[in-house]
N, C-alpha and C positions, 0 to 999 in steps of 0.2 A: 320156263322157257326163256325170260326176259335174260336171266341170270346165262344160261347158258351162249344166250346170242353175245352179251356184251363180253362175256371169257372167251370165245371164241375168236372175235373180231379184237376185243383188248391184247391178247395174246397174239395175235397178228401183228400188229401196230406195235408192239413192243420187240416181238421180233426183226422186222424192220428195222426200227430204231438202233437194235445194237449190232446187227450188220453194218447198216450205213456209217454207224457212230453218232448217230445223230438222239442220242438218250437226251441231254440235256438241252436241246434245242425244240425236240417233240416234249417234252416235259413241260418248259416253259409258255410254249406256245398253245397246248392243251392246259394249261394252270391260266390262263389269260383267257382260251376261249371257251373253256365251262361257265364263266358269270354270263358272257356276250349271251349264248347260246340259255340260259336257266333262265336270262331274261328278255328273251323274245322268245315266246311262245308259238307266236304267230308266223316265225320262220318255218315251222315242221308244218303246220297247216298248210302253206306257199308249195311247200317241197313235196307234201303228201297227197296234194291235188290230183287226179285222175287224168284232170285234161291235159296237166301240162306235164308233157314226157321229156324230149330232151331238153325242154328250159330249163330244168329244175337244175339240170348240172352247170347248166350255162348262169344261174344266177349263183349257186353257189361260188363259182369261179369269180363272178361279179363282186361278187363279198367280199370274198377271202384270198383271193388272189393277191400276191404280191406283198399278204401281210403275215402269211406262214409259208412254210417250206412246202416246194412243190408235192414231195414225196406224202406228206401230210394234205395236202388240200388232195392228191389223187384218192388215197383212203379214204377221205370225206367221201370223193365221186361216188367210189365205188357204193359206200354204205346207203348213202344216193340212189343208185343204181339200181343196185339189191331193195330196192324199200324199206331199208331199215332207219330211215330220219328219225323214226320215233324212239329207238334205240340207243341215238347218239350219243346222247348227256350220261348212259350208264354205262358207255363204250368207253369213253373219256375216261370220266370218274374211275372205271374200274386199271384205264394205262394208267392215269395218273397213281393210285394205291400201289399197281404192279412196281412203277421206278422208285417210289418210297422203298417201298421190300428190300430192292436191289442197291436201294443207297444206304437203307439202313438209316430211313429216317421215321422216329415212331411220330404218334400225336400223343401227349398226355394230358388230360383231363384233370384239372385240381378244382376242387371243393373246398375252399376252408370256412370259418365261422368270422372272419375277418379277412379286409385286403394285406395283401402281402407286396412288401415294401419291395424295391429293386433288388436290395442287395440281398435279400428271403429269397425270392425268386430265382435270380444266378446260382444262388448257393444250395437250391432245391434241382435244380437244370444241372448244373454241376456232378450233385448226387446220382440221380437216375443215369447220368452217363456213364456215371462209374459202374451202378450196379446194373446197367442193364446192356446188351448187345449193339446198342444202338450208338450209332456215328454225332446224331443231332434230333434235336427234338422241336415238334411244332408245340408250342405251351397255350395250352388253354386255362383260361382261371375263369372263375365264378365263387361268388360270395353265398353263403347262406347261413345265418346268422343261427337258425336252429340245430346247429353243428354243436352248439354252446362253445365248442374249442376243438383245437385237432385240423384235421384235413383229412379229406379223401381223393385216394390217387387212382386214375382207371389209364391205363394204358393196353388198349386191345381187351381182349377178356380177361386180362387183371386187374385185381381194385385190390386196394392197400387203406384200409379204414381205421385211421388213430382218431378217429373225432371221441369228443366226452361223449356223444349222446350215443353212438354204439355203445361204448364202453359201460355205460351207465343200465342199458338195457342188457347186455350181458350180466352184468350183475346185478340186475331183477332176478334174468333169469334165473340164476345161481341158486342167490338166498330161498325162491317159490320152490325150489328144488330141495333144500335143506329143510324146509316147513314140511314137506309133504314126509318126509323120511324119519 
């Protein structure tokens, strides 16, 4: 259900967006207020409160007024409105993934067995532009030394595994395969 509420309303907000022309202004401004919002908690308790009916829009406004676009802070109202405050952060979340799509910006996940230097990294960035669909990439790296060597690459539900230590278990498997025959 959660899923369905935030596709719904994401989808909403997004359409918005490229009516108005306003992609890159709701983008920015929901990439700013997902940390605000993931880290106050106690905003959606304020807003979820029973007692208080029309404040909740009226603090909202109190907030956020004047530091995002009108047409953005109404959507808020509404989601407000509707009781869906608890909602918000996978509402967000899910506009913000939708204008990646549409701009064609992936996230890639790398893994290697050592850090990777600058000019590694541009020239790994470089690559995946080439081979893949994608305009621009958000680059995530992480170290794990039990790689023994190699890297692994996950962008969405693909992974690209050159590490030694696949490699090494593959051909475990192999040779256990040739003992048995």
């Amino acid at each position: 259900m959660a899923k369905l509420v935030s596709k719904v309303y994401g989808d909403a907000l997004f359409e918005t967006a490229m009516e108005k022309e306003l992609v890159d202004t709701f983008y920015e401004e929901t990439s700013a207020l997902l940390p605000i919002l993931q880290a106050n908690p106690e905003l959606f308790s304020v807003l979820g409160n029973p007692q208080i009916v029309k404040e909740e829009v009226a603090l909202l406004h109190q907030v956020f007024s004047g530091k995002i676009a009108e047409e953005l802070m109404g959507f808020l109202s509404i989601i407000v409105e509707k009781d869906r405050q608890n909602e918000m952060i996978s509402i967000l979340k899910y506009f913000i993934q939708r204008v990646k799509e549409f701009k064609k910006i992936g996230a890639a996940y790398v893994t290697s067995a050592v850090e990777l230097g600058a000019e590694q990294k541009a020239a790994l960035e470089k690559r995946l532009l080439e081979t893949t669909g994608y305009m621009q990439f958000e680059m995530h790296y992480d170290v794990d030394t039990s790689l023994l060597g190699g890297m692994v690459i996950r962008i969405g539900d693909r992974v690209v595994d050159s590490s030694i230590k696949t490699r090494l278990y593959e051909l475990k498997k192999e040779l256990s395969a040739l003992q048995l025959a």
